[in-house]
mmCIF file of the C-alpha atoms, coordinates in Angstrom:
data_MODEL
# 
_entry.id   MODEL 
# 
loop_
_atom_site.group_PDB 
_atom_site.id 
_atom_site.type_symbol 
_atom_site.label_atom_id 
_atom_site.label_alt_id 
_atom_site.label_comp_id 
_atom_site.label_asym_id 
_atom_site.label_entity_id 
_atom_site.label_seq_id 
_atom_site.pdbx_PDB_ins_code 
_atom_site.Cartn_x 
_atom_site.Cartn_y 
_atom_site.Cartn_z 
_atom_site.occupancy 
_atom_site.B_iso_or_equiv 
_atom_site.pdbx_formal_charge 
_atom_site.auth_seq_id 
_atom_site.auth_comp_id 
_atom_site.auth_asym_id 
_atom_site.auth_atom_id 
_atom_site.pdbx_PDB_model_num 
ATOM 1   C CA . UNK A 1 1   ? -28.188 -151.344 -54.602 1.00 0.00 ? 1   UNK A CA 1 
ATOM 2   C CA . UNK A 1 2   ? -26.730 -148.313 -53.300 1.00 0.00 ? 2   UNK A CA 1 
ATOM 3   C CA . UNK A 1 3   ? -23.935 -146.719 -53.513 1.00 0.00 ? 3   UNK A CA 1 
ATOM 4   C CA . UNK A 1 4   ? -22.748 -147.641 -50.286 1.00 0.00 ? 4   UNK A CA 1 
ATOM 5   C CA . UNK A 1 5   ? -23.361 -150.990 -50.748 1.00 0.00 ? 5   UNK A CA 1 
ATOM 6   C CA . UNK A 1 6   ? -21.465 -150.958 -54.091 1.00 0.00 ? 6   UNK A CA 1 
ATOM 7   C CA . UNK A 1 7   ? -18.499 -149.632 -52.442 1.00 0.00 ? 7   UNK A CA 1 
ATOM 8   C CA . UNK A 1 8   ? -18.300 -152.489 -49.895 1.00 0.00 ? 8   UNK A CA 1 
ATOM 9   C CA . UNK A 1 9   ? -18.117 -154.917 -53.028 1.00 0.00 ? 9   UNK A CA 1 
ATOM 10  C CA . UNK A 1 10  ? -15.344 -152.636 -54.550 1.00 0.00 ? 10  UNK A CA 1 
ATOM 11  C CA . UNK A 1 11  ? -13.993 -152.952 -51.098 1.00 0.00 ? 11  UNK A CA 1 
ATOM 12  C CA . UNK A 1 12  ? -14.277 -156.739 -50.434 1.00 0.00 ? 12  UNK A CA 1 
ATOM 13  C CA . UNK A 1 13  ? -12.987 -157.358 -54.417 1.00 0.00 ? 13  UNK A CA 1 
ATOM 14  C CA . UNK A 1 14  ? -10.039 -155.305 -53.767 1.00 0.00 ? 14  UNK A CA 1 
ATOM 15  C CA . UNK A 1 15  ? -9.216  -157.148 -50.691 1.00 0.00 ? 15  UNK A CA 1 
ATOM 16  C CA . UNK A 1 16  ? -9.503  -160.402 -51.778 1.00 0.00 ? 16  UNK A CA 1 
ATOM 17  C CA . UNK A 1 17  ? -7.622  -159.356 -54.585 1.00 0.00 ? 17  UNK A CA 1 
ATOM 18  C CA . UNK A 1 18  ? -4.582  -157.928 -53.027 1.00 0.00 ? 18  UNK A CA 1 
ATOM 19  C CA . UNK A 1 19  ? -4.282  -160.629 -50.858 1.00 0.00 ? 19  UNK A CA 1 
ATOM 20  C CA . UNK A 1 20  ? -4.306  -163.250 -53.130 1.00 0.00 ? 20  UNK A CA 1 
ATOM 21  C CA . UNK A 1 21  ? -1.369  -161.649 -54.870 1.00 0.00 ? 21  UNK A CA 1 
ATOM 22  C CA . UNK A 1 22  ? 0.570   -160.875 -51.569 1.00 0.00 ? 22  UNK A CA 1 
ATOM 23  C CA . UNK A 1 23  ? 0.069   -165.035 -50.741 1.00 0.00 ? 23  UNK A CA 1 
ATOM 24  C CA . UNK A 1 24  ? 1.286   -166.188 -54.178 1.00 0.00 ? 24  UNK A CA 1 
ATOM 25  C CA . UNK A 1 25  ? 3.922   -163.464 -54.554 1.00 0.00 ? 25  UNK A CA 1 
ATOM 26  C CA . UNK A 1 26  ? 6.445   -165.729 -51.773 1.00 0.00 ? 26  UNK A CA 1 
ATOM 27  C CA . UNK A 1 27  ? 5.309   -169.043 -53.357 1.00 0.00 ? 27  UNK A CA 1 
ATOM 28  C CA . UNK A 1 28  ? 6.477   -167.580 -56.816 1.00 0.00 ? 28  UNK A CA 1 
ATOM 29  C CA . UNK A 1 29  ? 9.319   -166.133 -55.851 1.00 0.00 ? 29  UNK A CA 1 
ATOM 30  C CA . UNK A 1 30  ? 10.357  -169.457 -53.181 1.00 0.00 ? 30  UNK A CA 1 
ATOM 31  C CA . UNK A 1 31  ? 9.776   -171.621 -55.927 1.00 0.00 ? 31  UNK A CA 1 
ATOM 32  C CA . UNK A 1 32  ? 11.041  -169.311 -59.043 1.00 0.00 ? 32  UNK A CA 1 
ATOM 33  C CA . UNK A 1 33  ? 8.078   -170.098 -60.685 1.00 0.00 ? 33  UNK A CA 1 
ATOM 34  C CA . UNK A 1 34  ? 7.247   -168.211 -64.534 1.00 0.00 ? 34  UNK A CA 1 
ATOM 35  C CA . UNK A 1 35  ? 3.893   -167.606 -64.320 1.00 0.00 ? 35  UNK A CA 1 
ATOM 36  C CA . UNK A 1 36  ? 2.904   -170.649 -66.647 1.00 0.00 ? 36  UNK A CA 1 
ATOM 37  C CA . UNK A 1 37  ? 2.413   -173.806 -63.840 1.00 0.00 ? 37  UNK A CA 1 
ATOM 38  C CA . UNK A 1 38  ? -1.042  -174.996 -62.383 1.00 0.00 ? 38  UNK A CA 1 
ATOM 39  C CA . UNK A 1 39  ? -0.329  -172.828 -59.214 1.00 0.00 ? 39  UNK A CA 1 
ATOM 40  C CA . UNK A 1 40  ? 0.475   -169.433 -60.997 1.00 0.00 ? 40  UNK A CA 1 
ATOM 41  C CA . UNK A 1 41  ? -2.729  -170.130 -63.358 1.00 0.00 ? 41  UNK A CA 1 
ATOM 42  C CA . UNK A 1 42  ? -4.887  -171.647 -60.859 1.00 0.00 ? 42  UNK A CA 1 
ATOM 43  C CA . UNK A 1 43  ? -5.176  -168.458 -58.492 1.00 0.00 ? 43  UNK A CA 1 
ATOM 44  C CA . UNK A 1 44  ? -4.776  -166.234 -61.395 1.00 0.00 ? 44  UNK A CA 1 
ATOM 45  C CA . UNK A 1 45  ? -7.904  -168.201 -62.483 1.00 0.00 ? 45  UNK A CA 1 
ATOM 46  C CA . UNK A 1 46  ? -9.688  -167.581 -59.276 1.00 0.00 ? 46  UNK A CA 1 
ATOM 47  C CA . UNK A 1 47  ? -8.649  -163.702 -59.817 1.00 0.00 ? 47  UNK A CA 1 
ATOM 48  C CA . UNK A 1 48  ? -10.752 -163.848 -63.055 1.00 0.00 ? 48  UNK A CA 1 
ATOM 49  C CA . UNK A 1 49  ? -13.493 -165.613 -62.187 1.00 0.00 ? 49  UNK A CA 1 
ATOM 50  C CA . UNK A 1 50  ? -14.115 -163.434 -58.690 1.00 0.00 ? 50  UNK A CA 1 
ATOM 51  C CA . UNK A 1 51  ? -13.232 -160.390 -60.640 1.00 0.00 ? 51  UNK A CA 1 
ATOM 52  C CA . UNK A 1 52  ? -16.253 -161.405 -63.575 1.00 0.00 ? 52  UNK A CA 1 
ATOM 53  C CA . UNK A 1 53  ? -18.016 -162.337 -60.535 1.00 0.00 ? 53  UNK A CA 1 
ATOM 54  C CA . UNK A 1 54  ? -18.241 -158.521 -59.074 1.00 0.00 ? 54  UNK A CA 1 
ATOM 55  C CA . UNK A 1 55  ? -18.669 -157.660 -62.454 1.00 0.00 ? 55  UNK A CA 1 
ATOM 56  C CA . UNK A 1 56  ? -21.597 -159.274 -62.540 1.00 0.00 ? 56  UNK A CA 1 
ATOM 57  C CA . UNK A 1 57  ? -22.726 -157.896 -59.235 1.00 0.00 ? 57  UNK A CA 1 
ATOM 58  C CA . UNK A 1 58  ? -22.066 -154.128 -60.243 1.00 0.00 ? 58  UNK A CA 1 
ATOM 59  C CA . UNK A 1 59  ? -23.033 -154.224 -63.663 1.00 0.00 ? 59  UNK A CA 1 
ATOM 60  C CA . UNK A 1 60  ? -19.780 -153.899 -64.492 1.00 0.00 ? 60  UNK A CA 1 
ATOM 61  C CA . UNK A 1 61  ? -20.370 -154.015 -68.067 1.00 0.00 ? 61  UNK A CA 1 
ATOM 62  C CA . UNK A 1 62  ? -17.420 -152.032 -69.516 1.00 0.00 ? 62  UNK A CA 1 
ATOM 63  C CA . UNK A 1 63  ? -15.046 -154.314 -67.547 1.00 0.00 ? 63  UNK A CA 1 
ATOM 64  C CA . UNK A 1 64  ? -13.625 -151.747 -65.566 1.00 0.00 ? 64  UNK A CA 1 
ATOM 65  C CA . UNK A 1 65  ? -13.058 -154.088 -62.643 1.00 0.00 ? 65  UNK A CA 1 
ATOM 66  C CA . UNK A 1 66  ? -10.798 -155.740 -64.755 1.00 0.00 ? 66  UNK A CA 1 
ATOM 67  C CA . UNK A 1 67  ? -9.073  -152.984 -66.255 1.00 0.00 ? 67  UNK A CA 1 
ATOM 68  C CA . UNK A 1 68  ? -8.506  -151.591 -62.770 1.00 0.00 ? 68  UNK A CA 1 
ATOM 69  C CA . UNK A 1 69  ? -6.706  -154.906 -61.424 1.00 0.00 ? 69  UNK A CA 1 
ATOM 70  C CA . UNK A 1 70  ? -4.735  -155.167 -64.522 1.00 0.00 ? 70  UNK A CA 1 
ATOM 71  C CA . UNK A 1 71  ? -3.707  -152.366 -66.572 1.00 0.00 ? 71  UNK A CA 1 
ATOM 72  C CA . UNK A 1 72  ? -4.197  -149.937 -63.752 1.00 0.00 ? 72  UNK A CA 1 
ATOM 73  C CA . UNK A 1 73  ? -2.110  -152.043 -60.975 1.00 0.00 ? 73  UNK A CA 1 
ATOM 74  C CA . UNK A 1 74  ? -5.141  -151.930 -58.492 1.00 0.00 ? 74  UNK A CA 1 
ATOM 75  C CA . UNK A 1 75  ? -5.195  -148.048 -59.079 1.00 0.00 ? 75  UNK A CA 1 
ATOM 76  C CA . UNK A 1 76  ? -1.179  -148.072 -58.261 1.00 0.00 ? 76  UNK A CA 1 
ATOM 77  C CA . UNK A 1 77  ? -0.386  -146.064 -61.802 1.00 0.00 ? 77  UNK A CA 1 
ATOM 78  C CA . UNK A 1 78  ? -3.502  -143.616 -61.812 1.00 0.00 ? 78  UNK A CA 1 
ATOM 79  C CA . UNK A 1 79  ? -4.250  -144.095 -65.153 1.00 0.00 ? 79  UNK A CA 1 
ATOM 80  C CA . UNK A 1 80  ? -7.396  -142.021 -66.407 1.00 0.00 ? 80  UNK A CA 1 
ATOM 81  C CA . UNK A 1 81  ? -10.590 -143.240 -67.949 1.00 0.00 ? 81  UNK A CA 1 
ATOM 82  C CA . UNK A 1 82  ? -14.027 -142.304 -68.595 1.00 0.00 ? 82  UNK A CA 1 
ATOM 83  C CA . UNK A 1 83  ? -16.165 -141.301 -71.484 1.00 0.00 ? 83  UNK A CA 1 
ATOM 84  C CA . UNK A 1 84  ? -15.235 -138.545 -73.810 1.00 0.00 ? 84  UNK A CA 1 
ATOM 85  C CA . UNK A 1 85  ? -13.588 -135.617 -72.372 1.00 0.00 ? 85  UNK A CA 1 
ATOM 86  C CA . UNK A 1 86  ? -15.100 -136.783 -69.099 1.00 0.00 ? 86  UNK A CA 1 
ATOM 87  C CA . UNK A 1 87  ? -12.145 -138.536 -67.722 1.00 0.00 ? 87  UNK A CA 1 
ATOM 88  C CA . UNK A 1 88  ? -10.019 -138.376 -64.302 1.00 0.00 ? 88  UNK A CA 1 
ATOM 89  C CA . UNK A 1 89  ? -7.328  -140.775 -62.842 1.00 0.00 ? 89  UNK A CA 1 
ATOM 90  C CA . UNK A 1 90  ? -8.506  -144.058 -61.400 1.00 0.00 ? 90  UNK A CA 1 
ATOM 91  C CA . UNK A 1 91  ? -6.666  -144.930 -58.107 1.00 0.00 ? 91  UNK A CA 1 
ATOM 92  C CA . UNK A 1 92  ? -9.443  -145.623 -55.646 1.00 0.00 ? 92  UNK A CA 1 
ATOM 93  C CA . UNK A 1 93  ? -12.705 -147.324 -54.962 1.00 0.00 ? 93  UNK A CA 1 
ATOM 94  C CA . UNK A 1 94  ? -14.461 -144.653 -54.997 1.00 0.00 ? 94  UNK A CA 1 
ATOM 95  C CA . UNK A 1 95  ? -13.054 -144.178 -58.438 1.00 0.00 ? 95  UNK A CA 1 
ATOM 96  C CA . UNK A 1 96  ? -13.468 -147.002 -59.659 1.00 0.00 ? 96  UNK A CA 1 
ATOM 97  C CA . UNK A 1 97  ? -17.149 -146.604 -58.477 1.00 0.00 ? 97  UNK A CA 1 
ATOM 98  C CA . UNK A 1 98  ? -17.175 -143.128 -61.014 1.00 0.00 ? 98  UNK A CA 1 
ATOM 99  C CA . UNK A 1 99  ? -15.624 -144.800 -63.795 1.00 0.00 ? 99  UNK A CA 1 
ATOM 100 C CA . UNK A 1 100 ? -18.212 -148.212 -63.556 1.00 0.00 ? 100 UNK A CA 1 
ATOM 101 C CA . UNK A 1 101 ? -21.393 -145.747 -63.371 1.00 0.00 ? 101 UNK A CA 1 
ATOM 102 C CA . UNK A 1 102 ? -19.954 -143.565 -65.884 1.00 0.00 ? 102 UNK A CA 1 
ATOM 103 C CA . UNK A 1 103 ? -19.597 -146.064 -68.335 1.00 0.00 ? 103 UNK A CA 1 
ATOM 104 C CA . UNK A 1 104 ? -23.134 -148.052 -67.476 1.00 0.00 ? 104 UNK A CA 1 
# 
């Protein structure tokens, strides 16, 4: 695959992604929901299993996908990874691309 194509996945995860959140993020708020109900966990569940998905696609093995949507707010707090003193912040696909080929 190359790296263009990778970055369309990055792309199309991301998307999919954000806009799940932006849908549920009304519902939750409408419904002043906790986070623990079948809707909350059911698209959160979807999240996962799309994000493992990719993961899959990109050999994704260090689970940097993951780490990206979660710990890194979708590259919103620029946190830095890599490998050894070979790190740099994390806020974009291309990124995100770095870090997941770094790490391979």
């Amino acid at each position: 695959m190359t790296r263009e194509q990778k970055l369309l996945h990055i792309h199309d995860w991301h998307d999919a992604m954000t806009k799940a959140d932006e849908t549920i993020k009304p519902v939750i708020d409408a419904l002043k929901l906790c986070g623990e109900d079948p809707i909350t966990n059911t698209v959160w569940q979807l999240q996962t299993d799309l994000t493992r998905a990719y993961a899959e696609i990109l050999d994704d093995a260090f689970e940097s996908l993951a780490w990206y949507a979660s710990e890194n707010d979708m590259g919103a707090k620029g946190r830095e990874a890599g490998i050894g003193s070979d790190v740099r912040p994390i806020r974009t696909a291309e990124d995100l691309l770095w870090l997941i080929e770094v790490t391979a």
